[in-house]
PDB file of N, CA, C and O in Angstrom, chain B, residues numbered from 101:
ATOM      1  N   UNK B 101     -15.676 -17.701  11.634  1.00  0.00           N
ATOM      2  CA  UNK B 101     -16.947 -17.125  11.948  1.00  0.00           C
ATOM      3  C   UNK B 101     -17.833 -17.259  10.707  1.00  0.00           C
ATOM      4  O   UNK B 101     -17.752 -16.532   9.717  1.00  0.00           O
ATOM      5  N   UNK B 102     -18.864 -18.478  10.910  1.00  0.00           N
ATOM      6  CA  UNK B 102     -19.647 -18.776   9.606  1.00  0.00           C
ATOM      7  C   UNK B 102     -20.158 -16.936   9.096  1.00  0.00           C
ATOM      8  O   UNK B 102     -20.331 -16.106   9.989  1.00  0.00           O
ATOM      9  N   UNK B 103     -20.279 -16.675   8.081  1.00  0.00           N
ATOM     10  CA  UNK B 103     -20.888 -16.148   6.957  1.00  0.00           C
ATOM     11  C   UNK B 103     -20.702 -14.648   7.912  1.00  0.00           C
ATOM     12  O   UNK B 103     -21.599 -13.806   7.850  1.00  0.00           O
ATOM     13  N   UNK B 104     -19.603 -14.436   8.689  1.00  0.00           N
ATOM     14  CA  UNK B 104     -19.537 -13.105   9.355  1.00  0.00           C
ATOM     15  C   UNK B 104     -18.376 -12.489   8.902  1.00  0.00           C
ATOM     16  O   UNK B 104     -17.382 -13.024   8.411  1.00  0.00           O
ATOM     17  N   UNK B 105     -18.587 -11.366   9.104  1.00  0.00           N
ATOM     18  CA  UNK B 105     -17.156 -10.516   8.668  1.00  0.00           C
ATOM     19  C   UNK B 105     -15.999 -10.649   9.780  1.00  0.00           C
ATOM     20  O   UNK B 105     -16.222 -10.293  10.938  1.00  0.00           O
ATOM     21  N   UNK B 106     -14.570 -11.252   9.326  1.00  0.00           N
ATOM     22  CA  UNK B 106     -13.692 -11.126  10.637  1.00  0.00           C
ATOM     23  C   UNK B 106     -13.267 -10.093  10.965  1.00  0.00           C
ATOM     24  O   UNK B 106     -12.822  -9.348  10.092  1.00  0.00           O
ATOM     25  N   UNK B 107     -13.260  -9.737  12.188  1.00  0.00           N
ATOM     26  CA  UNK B 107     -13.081  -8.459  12.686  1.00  0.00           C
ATOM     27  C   UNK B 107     -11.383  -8.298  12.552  1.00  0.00           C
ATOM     28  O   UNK B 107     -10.604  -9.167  12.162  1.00  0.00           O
ATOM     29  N   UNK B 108     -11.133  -7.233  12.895  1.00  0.00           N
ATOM     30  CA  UNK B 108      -9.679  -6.835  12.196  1.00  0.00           C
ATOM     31  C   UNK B 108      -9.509  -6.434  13.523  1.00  0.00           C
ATOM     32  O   UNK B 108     -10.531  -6.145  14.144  1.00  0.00           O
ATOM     33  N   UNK B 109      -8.192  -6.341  14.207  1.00  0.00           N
ATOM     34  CA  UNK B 109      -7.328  -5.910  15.625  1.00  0.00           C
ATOM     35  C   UNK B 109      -7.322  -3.998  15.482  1.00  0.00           C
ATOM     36  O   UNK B 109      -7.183  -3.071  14.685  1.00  0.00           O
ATOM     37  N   UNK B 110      -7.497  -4.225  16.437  1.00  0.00           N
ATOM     38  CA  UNK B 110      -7.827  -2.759  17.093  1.00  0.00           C
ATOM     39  C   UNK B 110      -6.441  -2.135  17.802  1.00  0.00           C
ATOM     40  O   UNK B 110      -6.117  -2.393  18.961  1.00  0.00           O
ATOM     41  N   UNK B 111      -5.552  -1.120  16.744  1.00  0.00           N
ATOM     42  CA  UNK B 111      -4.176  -1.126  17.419  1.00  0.00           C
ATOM     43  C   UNK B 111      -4.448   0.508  17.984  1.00  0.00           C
ATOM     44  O   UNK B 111      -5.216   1.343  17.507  1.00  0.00           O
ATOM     45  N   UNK B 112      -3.726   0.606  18.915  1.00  0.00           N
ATOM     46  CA  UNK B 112      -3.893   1.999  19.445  1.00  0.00           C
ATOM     47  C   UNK B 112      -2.447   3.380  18.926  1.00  0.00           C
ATOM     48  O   UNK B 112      -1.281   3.012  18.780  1.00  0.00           O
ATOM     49  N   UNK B 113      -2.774   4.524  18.776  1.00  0.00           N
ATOM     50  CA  UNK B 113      -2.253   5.563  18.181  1.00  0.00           C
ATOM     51  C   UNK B 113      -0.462   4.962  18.800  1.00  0.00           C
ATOM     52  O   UNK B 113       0.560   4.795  18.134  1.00  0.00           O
ATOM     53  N   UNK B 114      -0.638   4.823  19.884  1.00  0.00           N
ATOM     54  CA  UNK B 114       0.852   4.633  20.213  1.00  0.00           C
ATOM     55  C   UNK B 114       1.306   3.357  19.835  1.00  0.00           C
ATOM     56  O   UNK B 114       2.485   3.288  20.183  1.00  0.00           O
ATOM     57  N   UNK B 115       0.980   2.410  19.344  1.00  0.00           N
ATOM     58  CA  UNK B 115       1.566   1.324  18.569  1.00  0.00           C
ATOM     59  C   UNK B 115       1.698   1.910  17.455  1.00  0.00           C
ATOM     60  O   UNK B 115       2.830   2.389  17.385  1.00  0.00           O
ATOM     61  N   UNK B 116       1.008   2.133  16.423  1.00  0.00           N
ATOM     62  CA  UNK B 116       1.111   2.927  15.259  1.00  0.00           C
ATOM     63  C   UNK B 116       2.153   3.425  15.317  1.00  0.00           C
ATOM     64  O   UNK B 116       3.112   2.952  14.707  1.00  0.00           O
ATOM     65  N   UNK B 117       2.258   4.768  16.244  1.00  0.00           N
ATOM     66  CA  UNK B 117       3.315   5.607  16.098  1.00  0.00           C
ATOM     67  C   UNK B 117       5.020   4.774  16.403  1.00  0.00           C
ATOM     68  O   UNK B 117       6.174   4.956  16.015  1.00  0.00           O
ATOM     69  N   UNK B 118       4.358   3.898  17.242  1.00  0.00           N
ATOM     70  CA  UNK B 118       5.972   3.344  17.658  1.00  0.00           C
ATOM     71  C   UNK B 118       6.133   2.604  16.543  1.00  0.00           C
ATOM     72  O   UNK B 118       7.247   2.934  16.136  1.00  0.00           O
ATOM     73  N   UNK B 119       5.624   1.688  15.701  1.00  0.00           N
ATOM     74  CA  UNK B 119       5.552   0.934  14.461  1.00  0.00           C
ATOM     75  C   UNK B 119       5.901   1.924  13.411  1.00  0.00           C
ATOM     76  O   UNK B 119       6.747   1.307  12.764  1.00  0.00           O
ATOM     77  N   UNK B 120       5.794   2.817  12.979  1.00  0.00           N
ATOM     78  CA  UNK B 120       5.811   4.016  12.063  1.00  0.00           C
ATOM     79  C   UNK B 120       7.350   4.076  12.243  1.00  0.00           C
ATOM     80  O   UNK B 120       8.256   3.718  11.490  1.00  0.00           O
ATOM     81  N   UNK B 121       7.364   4.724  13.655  1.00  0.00           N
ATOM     82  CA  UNK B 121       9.161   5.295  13.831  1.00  0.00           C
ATOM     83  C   UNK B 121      10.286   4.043  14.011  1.00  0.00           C
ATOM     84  O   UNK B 121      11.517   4.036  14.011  1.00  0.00           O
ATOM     85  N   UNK B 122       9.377   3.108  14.147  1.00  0.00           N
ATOM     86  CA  UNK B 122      10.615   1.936  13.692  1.00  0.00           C
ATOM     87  C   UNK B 122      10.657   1.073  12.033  1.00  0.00           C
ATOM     88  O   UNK B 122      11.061  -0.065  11.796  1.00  0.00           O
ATOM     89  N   UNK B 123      10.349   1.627  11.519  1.00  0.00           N
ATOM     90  CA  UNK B 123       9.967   1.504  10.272  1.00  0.00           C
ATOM     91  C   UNK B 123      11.252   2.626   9.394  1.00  0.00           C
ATOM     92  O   UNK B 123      12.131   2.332   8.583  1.00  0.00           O
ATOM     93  N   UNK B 124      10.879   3.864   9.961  1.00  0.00           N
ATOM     94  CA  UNK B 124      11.914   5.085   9.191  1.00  0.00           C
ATOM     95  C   UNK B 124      13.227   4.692  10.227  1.00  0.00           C
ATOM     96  O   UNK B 124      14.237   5.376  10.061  1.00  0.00           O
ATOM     97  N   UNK B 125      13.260   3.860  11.059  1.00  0.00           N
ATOM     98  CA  UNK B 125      14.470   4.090  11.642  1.00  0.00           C
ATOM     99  C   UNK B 125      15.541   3.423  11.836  1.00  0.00           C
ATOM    100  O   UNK B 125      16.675   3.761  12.176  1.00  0.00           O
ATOM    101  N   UNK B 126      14.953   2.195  11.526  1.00  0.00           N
ATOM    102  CA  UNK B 126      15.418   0.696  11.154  1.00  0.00           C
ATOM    103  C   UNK B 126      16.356   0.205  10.247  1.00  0.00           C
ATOM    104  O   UNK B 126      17.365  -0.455  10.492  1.00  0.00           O
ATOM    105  N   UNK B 127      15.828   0.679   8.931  1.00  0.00           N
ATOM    106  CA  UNK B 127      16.627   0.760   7.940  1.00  0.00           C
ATOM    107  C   UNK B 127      16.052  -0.653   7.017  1.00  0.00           C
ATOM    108  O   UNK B 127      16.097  -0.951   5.823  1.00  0.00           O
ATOM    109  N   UNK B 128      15.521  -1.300   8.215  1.00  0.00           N
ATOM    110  CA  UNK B 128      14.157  -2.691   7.210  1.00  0.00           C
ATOM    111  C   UNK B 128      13.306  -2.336   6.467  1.00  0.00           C
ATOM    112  O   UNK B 128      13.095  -1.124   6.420  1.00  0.00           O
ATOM    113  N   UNK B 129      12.584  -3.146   5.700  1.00  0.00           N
ATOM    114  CA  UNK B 129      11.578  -2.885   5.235  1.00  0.00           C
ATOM    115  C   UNK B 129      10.021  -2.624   5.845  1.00  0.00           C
ATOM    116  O   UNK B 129       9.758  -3.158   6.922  1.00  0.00           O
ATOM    117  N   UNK B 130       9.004  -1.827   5.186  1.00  0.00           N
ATOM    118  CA  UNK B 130       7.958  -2.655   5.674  1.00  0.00           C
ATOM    119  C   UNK B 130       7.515  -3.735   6.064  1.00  0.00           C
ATOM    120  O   UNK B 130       6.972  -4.103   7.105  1.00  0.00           O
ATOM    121  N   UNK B 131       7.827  -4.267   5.031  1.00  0.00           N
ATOM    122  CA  UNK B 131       7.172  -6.284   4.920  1.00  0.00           C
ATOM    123  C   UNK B 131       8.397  -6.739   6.301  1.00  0.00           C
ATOM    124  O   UNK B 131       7.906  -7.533   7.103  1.00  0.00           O
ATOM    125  N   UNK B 132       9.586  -6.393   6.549  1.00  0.00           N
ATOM    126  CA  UNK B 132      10.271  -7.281   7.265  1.00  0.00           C
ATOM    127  C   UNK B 132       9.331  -6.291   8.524  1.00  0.00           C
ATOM    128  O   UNK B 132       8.261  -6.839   8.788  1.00  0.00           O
ATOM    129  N   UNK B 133       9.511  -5.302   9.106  1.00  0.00           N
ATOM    130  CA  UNK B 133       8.967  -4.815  10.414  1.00  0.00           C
ATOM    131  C   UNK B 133       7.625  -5.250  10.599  1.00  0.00           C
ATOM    132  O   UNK B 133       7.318  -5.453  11.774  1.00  0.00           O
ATOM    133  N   UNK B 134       6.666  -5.464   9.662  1.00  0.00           N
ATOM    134  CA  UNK B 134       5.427  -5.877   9.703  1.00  0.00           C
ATOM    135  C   UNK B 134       5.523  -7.523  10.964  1.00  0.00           C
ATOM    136  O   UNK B 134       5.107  -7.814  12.085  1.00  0.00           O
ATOM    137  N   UNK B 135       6.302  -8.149   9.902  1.00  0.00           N
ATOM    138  CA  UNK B 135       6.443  -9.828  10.505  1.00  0.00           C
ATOM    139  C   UNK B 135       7.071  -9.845  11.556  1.00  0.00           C
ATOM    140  O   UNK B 135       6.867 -10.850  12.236  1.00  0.00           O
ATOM    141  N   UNK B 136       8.070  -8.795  12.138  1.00  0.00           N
ATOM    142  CA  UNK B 136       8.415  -8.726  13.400  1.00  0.00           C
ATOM    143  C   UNK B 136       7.263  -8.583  14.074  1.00  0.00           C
ATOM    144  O   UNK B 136       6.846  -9.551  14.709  1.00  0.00           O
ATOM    145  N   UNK B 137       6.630  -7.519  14.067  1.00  0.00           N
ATOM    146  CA  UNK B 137       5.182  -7.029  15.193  1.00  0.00           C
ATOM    147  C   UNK B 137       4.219  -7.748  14.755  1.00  0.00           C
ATOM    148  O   UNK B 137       3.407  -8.156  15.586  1.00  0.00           O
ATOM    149  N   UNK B 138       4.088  -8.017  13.669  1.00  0.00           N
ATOM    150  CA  UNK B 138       2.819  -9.329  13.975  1.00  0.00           C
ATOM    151  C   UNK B 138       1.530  -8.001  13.215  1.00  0.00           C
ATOM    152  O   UNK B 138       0.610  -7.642  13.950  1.00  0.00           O
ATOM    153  N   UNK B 139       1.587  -7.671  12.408  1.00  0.00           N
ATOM    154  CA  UNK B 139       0.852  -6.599  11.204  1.00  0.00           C
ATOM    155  C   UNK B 139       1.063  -7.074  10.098  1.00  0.00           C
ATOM    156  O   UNK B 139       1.991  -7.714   9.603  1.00  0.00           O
ATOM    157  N   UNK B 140       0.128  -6.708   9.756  1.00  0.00           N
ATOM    158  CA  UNK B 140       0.039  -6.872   8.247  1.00  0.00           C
ATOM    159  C   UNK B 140       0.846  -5.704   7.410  1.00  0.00           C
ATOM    160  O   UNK B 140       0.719  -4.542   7.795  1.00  0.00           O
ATOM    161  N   UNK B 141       1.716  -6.014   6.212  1.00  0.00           N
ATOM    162  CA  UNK B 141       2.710  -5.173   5.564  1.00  0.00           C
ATOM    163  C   UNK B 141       1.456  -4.111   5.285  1.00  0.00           C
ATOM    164  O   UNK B 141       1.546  -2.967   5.731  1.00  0.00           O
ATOM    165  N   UNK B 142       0.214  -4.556   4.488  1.00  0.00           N
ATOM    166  CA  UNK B 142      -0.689  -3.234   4.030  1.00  0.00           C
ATOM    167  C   UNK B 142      -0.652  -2.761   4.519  1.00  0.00           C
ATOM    168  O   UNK B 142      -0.096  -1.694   4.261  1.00  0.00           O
ATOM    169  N   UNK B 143      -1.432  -3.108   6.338  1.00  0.00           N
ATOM    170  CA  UNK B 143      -1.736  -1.952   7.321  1.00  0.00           C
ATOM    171  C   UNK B 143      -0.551  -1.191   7.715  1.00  0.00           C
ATOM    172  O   UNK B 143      -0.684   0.029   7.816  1.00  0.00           O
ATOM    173  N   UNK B 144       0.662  -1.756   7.968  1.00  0.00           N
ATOM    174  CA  UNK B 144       1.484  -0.739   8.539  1.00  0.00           C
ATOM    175  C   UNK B 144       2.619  -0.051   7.518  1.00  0.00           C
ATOM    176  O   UNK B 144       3.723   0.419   7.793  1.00  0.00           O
ATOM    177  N   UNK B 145       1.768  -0.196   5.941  1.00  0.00           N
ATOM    178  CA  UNK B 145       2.456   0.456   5.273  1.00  0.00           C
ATOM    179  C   UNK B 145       1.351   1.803   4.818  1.00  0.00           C
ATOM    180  O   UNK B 145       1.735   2.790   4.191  1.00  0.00           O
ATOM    181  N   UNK B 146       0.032   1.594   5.254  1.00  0.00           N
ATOM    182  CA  UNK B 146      -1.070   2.424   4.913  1.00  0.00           C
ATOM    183  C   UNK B 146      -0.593   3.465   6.440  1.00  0.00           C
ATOM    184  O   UNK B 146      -0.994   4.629   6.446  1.00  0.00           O
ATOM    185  N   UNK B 147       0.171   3.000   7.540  1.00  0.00           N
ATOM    186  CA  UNK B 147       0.345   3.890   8.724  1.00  0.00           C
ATOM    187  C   UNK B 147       1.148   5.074   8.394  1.00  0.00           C
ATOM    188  O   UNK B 147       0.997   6.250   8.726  1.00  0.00           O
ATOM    189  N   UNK B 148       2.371   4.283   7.390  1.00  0.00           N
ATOM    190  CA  UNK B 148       3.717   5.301   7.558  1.00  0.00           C
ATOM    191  C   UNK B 148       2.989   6.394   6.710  1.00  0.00           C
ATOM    192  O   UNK B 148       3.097   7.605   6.907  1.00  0.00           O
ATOM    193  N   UNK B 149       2.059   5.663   5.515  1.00  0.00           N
ATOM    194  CA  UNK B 149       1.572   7.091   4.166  1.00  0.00           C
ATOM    195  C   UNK B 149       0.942   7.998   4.639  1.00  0.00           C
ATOM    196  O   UNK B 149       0.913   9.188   4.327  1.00  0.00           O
ATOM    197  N   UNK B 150       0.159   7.165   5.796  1.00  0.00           N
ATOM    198  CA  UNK B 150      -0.622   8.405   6.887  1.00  0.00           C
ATOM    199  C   UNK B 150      -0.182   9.573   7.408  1.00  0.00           C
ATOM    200  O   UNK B 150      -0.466  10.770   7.401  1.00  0.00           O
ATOM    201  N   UNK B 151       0.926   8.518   8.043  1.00  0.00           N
ATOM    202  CA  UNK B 151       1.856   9.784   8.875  1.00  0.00           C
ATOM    203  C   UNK B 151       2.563  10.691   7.996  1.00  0.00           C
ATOM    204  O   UNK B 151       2.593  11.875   8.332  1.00  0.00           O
ATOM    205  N   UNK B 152       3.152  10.324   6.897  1.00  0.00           N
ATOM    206  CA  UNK B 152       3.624  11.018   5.886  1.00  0.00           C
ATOM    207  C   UNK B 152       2.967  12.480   5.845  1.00  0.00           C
ATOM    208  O   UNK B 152       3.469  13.581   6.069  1.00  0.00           O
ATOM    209  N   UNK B 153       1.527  12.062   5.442  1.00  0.00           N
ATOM    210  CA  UNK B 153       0.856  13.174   4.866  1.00  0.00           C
ATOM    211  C   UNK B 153       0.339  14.279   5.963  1.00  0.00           C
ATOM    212  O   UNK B 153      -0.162  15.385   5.761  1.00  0.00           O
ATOM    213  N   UNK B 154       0.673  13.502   7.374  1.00  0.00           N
ATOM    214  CA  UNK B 154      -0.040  13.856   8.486  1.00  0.00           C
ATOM    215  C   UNK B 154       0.830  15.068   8.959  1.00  0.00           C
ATOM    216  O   UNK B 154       0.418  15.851   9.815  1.00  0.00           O
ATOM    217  N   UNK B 155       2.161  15.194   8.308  1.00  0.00           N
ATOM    218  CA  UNK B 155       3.432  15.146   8.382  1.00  0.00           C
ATOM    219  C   UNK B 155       3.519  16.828   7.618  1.00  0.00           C
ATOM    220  O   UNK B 155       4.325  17.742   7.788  1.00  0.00           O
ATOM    221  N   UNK B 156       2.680  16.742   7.013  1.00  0.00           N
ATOM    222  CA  UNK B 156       2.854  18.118   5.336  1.00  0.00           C
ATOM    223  C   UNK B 156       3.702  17.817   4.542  1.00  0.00           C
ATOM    224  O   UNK B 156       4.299  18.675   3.892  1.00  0.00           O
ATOM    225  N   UNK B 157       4.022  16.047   4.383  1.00  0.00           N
ATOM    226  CA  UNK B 157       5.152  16.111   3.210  1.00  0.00           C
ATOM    227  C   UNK B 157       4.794  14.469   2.546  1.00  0.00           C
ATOM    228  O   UNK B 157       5.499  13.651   1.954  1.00  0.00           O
ATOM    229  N   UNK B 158       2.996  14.472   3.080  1.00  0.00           N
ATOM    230  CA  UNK B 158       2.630  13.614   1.519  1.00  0.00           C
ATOM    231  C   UNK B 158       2.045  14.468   0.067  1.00  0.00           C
ATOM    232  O   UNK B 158       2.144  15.656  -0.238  1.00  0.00           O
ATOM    233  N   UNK B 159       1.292  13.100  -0.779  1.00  0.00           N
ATOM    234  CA  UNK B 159       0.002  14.451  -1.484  1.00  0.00           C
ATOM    235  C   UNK B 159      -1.144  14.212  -0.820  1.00  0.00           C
ATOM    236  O   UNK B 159      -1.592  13.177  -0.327  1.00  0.00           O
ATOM    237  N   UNK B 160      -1.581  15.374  -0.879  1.00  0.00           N
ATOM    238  CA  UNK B 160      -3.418  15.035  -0.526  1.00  0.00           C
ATOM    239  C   UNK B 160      -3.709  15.677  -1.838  1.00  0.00           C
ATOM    240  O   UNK B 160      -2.989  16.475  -2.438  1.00  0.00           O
ATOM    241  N   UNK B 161      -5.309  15.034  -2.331  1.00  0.00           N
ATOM    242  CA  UNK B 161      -6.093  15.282  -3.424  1.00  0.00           C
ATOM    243  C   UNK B 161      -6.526  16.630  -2.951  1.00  0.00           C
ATOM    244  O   UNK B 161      -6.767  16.913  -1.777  1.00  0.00           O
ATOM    245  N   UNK B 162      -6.601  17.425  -3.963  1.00  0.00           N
ATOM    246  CA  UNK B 162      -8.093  18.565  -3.172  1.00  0.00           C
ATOM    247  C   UNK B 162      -9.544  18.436  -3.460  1.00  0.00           C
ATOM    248  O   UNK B 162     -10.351  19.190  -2.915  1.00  0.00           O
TER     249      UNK B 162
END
């Protein structure tokens, strides 16, 4: 897309979440579960920190 920003995939809460819990449950890595589902390691390593914190057992800044 000349001189446009590429748009990034639009995943829904329940992929996330199913991506998340196969991630802690697996016993793989990020980077390997990423290349299974077809994600990027950042994004679905920026999911699990989410959920982490989403969780009461990341840090949040105050």
């Amino acid at each position: 897309m000349p001189g446009g920003k590429q748009e990034q995939p639009q995943y829904t809460e329940e992929f996330k979440r199913d991506a998340v819990a196969l991630v802690r449950s697996s016993g793989k890595t990020v980077t390997e579960v990423a290349q299974e589902i077809g994600v990027s390691a950042e994004g679905l390593r920026n999911w699990v920190k989410q959920d982490t914190i989403d969780r009461g057992h990341g840090c949040r800044e105050s």
